[in-house]
C-alpha positions as CSV (number, residue, x, y, z in Angstrom):
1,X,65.2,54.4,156.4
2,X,68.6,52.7,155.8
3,X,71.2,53.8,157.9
4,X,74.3,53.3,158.7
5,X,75.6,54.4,162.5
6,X,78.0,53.8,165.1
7,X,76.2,54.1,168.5
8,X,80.3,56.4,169.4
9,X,79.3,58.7,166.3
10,X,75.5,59.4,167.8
11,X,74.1,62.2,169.2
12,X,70.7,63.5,171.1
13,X,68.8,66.1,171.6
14,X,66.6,64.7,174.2
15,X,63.8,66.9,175.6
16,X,61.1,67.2,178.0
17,X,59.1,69.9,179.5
18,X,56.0,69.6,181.5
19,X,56.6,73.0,183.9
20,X,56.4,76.1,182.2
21,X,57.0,79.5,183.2
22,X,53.3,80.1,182.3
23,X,52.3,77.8,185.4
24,X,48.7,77.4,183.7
25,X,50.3,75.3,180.7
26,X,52.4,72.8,183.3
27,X,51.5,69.2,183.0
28,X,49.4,68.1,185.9
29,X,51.4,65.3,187.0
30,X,54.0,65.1,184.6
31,X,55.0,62.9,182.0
32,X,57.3,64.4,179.6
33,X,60.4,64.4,182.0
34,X,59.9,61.0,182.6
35,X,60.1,60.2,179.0
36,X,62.7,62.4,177.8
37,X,64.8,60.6,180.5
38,X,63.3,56.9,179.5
39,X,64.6,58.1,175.7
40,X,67.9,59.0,177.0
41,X,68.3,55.9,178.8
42,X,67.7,53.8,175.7
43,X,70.1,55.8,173.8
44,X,72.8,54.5,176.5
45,X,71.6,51.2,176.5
46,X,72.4,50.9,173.0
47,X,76.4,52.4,173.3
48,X,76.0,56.4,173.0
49,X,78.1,57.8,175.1
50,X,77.2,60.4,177.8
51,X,79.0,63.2,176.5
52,X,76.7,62.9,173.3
53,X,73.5,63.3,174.9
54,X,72.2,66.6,175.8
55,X,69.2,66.3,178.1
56,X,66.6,69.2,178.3
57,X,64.2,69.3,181.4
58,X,61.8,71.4,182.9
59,X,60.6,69.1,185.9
60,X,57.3,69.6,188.4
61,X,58.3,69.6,191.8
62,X,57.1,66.3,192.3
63,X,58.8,64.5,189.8
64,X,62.6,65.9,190.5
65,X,63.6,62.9,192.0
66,X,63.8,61.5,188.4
67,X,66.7,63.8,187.5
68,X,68.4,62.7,190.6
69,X,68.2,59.1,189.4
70,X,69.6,59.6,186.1
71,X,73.5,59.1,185.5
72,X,73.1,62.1,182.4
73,X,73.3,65.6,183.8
74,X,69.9,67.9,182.9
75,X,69.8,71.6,181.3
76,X,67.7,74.4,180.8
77,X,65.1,73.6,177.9
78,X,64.7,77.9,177.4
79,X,64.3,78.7,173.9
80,X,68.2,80.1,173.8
81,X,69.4,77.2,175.4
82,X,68.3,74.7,172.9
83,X,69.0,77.2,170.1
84,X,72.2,77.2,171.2
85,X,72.8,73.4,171.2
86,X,72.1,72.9,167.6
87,X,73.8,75.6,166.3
88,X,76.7,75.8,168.3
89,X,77.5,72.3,169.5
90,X,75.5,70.0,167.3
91,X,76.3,71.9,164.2
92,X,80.0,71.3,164.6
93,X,79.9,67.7,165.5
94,X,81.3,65.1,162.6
95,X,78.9,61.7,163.4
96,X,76.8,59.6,161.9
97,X,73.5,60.1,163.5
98,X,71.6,62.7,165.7
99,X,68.2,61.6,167.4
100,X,65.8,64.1,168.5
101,X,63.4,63.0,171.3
102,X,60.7,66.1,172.3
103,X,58.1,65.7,175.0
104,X,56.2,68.9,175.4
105,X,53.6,71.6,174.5
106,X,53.5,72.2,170.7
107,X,50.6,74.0,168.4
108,X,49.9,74.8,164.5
109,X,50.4,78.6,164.0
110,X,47.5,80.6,161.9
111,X,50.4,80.0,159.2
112,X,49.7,76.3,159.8
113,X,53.2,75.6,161.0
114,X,54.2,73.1,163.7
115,X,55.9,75.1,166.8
116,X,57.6,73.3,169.4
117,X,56.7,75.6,173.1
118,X,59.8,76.5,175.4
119,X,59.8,75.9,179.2
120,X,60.4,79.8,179.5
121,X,57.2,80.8,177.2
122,X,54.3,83.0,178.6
123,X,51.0,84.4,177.3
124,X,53.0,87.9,176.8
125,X,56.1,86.0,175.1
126,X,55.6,82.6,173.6
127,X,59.3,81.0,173.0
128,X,59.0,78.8,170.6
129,X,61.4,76.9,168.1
130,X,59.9,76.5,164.4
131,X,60.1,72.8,163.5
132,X,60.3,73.1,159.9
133,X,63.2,75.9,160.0
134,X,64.7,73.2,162.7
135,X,64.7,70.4,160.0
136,X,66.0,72.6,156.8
137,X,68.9,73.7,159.4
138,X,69.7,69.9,159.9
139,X,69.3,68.9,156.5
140,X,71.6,72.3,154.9
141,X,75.7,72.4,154.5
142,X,75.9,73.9,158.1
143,X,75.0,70.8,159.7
144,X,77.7,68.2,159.8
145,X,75.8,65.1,160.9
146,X,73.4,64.0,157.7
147,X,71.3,61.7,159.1
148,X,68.7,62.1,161.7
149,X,65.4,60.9,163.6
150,X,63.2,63.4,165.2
151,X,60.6,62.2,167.7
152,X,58.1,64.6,168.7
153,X,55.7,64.0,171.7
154,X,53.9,67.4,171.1
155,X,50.6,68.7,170.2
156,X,49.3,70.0,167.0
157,X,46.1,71.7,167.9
158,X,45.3,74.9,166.8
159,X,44.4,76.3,170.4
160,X,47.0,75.2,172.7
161,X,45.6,74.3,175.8
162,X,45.8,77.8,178.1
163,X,42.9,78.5,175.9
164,X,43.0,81.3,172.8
165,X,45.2,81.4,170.0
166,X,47.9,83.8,170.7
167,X,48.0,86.9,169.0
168,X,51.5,87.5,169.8
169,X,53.4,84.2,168.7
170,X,56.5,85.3,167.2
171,X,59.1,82.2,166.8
172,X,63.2,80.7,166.8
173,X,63.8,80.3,163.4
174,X,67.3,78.6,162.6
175,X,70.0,79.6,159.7
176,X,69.1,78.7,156.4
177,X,72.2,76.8,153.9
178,X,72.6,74.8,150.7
179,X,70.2,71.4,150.8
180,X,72.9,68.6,151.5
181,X,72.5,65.8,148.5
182,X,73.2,63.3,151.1
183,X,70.5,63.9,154.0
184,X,67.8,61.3,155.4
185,X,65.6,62.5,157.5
186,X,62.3,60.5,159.5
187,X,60.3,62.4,161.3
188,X,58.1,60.9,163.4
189,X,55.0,62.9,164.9
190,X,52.8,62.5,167.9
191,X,49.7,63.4,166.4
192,X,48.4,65.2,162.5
193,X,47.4,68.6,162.5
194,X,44.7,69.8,164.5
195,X,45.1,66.8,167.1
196,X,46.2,66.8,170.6
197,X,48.8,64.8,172.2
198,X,46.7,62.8,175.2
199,X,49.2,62.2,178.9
200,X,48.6,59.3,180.7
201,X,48.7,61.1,184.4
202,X,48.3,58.1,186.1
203,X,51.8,56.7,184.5
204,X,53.6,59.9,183.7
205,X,54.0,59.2,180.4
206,X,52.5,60.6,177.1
207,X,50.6,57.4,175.9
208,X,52.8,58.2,172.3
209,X,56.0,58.2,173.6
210,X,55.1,54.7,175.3
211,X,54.2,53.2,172.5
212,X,57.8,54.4,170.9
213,X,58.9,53.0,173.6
214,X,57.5,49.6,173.5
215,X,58.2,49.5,169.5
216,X,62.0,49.8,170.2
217,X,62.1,47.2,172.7
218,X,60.8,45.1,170.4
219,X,63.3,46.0,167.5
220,X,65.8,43.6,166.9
221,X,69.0,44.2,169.1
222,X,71.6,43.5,166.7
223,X,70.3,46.4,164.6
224,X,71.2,50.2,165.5
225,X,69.7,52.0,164.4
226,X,66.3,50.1,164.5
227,X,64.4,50.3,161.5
228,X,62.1,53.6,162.0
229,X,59.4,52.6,159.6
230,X,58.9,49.5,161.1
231,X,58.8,51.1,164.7
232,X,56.5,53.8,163.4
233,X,54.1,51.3,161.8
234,X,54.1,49.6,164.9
235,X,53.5,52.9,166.6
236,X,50.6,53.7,164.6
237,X,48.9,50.6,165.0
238,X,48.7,50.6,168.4
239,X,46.6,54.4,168.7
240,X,44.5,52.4,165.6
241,X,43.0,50.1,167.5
242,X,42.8,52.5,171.0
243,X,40.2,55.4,171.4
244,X,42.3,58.0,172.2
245,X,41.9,61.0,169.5
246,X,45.1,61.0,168.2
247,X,47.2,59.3,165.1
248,X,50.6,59.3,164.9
249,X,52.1,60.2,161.7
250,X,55.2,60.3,159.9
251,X,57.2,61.2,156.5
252,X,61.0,60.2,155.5
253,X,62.6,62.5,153.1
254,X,66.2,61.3,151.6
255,X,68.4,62.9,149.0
256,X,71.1,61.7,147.4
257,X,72.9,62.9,144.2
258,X,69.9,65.1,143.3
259,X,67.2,62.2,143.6
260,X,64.2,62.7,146.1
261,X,62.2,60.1,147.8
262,X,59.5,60.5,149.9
263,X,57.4,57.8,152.3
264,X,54.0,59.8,153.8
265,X,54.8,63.3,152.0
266,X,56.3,65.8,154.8
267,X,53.0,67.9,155.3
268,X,55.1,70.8,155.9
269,X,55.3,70.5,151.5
270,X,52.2,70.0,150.6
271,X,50.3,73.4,149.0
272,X,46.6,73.9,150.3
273,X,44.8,76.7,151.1
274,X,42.7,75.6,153.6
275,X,40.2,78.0,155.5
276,X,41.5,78.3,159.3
277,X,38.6,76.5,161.1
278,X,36.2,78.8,163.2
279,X,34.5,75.6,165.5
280,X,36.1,76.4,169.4
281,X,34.6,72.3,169.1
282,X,34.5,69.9,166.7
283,X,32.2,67.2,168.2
284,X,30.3,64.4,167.7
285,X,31.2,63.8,163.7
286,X,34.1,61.2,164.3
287,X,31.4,58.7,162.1
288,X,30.9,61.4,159.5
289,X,34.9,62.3,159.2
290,X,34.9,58.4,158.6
291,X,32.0,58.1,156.3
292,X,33.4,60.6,154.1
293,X,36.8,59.6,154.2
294,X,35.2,56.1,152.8
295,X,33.4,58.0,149.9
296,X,36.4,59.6,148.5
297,X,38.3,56.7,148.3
298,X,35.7,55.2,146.1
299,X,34.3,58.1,144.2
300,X,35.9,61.3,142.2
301,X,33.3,63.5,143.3
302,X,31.2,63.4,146.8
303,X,28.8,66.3,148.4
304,X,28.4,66.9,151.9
305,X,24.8,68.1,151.7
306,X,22.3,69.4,154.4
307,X,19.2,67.3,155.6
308,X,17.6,70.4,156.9
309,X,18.1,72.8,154.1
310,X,18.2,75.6,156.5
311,X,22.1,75.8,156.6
312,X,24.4,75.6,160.1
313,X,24.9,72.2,160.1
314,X,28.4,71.7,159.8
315,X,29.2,71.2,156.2
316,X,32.1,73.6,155.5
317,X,33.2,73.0,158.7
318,X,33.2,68.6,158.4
319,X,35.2,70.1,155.1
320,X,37.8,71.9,156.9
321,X,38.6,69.1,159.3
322,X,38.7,66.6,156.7
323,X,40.8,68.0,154.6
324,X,43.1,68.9,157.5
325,X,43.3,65.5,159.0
326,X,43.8,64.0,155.8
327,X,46.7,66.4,154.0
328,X,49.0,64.0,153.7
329,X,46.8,62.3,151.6
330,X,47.1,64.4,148.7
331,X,50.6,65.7,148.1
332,X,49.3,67.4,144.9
333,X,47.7,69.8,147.3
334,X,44.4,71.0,148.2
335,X,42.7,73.9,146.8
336,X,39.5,75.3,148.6
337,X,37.1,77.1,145.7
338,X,34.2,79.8,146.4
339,X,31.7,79.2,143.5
340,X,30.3,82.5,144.8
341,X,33.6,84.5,144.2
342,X,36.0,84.8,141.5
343,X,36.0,83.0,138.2
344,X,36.8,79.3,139.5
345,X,39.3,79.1,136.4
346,X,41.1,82.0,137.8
347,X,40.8,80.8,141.2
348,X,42.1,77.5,140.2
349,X,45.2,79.6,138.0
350,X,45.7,81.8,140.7
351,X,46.2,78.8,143.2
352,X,49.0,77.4,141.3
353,X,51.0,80.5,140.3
354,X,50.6,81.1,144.4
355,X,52.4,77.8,145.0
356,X,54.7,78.3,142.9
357,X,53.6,75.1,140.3
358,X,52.8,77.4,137.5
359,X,54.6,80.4,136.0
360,X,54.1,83.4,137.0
361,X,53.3,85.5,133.7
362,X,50.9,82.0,132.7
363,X,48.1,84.5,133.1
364,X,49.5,86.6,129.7
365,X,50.1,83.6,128.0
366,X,46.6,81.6,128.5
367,X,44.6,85.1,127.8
368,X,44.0,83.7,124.1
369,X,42.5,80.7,125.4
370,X,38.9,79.8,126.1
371,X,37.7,78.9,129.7
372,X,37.6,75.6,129.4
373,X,41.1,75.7,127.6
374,X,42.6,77.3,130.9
375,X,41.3,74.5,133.4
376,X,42.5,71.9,130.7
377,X,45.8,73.4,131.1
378,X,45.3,73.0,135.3
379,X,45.1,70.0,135.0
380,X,47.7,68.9,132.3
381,X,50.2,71.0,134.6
382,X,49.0,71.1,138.2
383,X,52.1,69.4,140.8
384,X,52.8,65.4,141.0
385,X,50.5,63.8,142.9
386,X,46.5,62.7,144.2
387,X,44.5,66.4,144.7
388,X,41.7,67.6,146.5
389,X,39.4,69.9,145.3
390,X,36.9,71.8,147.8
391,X,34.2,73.6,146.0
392,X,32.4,75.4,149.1
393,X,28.7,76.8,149.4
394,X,28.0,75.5,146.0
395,X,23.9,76.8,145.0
396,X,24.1,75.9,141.0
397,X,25.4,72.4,139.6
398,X,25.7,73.6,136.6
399,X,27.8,77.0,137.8
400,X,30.9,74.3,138.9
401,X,30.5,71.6,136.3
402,X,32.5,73.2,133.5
403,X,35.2,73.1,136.1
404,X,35.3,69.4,137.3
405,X,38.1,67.5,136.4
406,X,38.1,64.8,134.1
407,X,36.6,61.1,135.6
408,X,39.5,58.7,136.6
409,X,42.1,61.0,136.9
410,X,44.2,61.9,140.0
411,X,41.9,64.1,141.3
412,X,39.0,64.3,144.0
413,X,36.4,66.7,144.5
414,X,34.5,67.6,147.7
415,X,31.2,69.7,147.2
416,X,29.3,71.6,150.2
417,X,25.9,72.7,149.5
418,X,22.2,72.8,151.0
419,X,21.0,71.5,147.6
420,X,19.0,67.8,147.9
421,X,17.9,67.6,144.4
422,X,19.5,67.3,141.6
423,X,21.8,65.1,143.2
424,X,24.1,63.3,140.9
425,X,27.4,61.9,142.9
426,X,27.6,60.1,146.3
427,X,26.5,62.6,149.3
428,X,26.9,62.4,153.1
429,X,24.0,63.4,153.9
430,X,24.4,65.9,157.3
431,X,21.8,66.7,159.6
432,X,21.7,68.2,163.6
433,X,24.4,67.1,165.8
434,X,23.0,64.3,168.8
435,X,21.4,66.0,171.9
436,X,24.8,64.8,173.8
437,X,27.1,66.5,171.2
438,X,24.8,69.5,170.8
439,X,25.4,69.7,175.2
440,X,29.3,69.1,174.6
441,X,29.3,71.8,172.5
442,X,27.7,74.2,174.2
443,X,29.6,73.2,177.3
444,X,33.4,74.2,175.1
445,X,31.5,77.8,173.9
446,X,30.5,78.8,177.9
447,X,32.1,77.0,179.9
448,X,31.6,73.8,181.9
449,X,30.4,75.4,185.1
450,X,28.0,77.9,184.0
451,X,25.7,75.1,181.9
452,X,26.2,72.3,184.7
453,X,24.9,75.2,186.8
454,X,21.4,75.7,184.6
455,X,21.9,72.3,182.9
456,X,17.6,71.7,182.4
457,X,18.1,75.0,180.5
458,X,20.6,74.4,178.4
459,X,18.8,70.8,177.4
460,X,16.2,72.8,176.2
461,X,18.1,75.5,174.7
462,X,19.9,73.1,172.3
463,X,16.5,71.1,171.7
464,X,14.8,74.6,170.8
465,X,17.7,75.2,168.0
466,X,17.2,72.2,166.4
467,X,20.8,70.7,167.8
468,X,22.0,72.5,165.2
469,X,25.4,74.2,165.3
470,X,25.2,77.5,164.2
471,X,22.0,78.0,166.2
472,X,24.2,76.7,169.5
473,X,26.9,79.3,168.5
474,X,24.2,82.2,168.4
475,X,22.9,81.0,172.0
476,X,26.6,81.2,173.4
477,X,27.3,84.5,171.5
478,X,23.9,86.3,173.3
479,X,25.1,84.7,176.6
480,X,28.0,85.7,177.0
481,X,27.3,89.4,177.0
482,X,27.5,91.0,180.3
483,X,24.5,90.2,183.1
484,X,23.0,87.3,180.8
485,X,22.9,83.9,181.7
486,X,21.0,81.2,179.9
487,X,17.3,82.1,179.2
């Protein structure tokens, strides 16, 4: 990202929120104050002046000594508060360059949307700003400053933390304008969809924003702003070679005069239409997730396919989470296929007239043509950019192969089924989980204390299913009826 930026004509949003008015989702012992204020600090370092810098906190108790240290005066980080910031003091400011540092709950709606939680949220009303609406605000006519870099420390799992998805999440959605021509944008993420942003307690600090801030120290300092792809590379390449169960991500979106460039597609753009996952776990597959990610790279088609034969092992689900994980991978989209449904050329037809990449009266046109004439035309006309292809539950070979696309081309294909013969692409082969990932799971479905308290039991409960998923799932669904405990 080339940019151009007086440190006088910068501005920040800086914010960080570990106490909420839900006190179940506070951070236990902080972190995100500390380094929203570490972030703001930098920003002063490097010439922005005070008056620039809006600083959001929601502090623990025993962490308010930090806001007594800093030289920058804190606010409220409420939902209207920080609504009110961008579009009434931000909005109206002429510079060069706004950062936006956020250290704080976030989650991925059922609409698969990144939300950004408020210090004021609770189970019965979950403030929330909507970071997509947030960067289409910054990036319209009624947003003076045109270039900016968002940070965002926050999770995107699909179950934030208080445990089950809220069924009453409504959202802060910001004024829509005319795209500017002459916008850039880098947004840099904590974590891809479905991960979790991991605190170090111990430090108070979110191990991302550390690494942030150890890849700007080591930007040069006669360069402001630092170059974000470098810092982000850097960024990522320290959670690469760590074991915590999060990656960083990013994308950098510029227009000017009509053209479009794009590093690591925004996944907010890509179309899919991914199933919403079902597993309350996902454990003991990182090797598989791997393994198959491996396969597709070399291969156009690859099954995931079931050593047992019985079903329950995972497959759709190792699906879901691959495809999720690895979006951004294919910014032609991802379409999920149910052999067992509608016609797959319809399916496929309907898909793109649904994101908008076909026409919508293409159905009248192609009704002369012949079913294989119709995928032909998918193909020829389907969005810019490497696919994925999900054809789920698949029970005949023959049933999808008219609908494969052609070898070498920019597409890939992912095939579930129980099948084991026949077998005429590369297959991961799945099969039970271990018995320590069959216990792990069982422990996320009931509950920690209840299977440390009849732990023999519940050894031989998952040993007596085989280790197999759906067989732990049916043991946790009879459980946890009233009066039972494990049997």
């Amino acid at each position: 990202m080339e940019v151009t930026a007086k440190p006088e004509r910068t501005y920040g949003l800086v914010v960080g929120i570990e106490k909420y008015h839900e006190t179940d989702w506070n951070v236990p012992g902080g972190g995100p104050a500390h380094d929203a204020l570490k972030f703001a600090e930098w920003l002063c370092q490097h010439g922005v002046p005070k008056q620039n810098i809006r600083l959001c906190l929601s502090t623990l108790e025993e962490n308010k000594q930090l806001v007594g240290e800093s030289k920058l005066a804190a606010e409220l980080a409420t939902e209207q508060n920080l609504y009110d910031i961008v579009t009434n003091f931000l909005s109206l400011k002429s510079g060069d360059l706004l950062y936006i540092f956020w250290a704080g709950h976030g989650l991925i709606s059922s609409e698969r949307e990144r939300r950004l939680i408020c210090a004021d949220a609770t189970k019965k009303n979950w403030q929330n700003l909507d970071l997509n609406s947030l960067l289409v605000f910054l990036a319209s006519d009624k947003f003076s400053i045109r270039n900016h870099i968002c940070i965002i420390d926050g999770c995107a799992n699909y179950v934030l933390e208080s445990k089950g998805r809220p069924t009453n999440l409504g959202v802060k959605t910001f004024p829509s304008g005319k795209p500017r021509e002459d916008s850039q944008q880098f947004v840099l993420l904590a974590t891809r969809e479905g991960e979790k942003a991991e605190v170090n307690a111990a430090d108070k600090t979110g191990y991302f924003s550390q690494a942030v801030r150890e890849a700007l120290a080591q930007a040069s300092a006669d360069t402001f702003p630092p170059n974000m792809k470098e810092v982000a590379e850097q960024v990522k390449q320290r959670f690469t070679s760590s074991d915590k169960k999060q990656l960083p991500t990013y994308f950098y979106y510029r227009s000017w005069d009509g053209d479009h460039e794009k590093y690591h597609f925004n996944p907010f753009d890509i179309p899919h239409s991914i199933p919403q996952s079902n597993a309350k776990k996902f454990v003991d597959r990182e090797e598989e997730l791997e393994d198959l990610h491996r396969l597709l790279r070399g291969n156009d088609v690859v099954a995931i396919t079931d050593v047992t034969g019985q079903g329950g092992v995972g497959k759709t689900e190792l699906a879901i989470q691959y495809s999720s994980q690895h979006l951004e991978d294919y910014p032609g989209g991802c379409c999920w296929l149910n052999p067992q449904g509608v016609d797959l050329g319809t399916q496929l037809l309907e898909f793109g007239i649904s994101k908008k990449f076909f026409d919508f009266n293409i159905l009248n046109f192609l009704q002369g043509f012949s079913s294989a004439g119709k995928v032909s035309y998918c193909w020829d006309n389907w969005q810019k950019g490497k696919v994925l292809l999900v054809f789920d539950h698949v029970k005949d070979w023959m049933q999808i192969k008219p609908y494969l696309p052609p070898k070498g081309s920019r597409f890939k294909v992912l095939i579930t089924t129980r099948l084991n013969t026949g077998l005429i692409y590369p297959s991961l082969p799945l099969g039970e989980l271990s018995p320590d990932g069959a216990l792990e799971l069982l422990v996320k479905l009931l509950g920690e204390d209840l299977v440390k308290q009849e732990l023999d039991k519940a050894r031989i409960l998952c040993e007596h299913v085989g280790y197999i998923p759906i067989g732990l799932y049916q043991i946790a669904a009879i459980c946890r009826k009233p009066g039972r405990v494990l049997c």
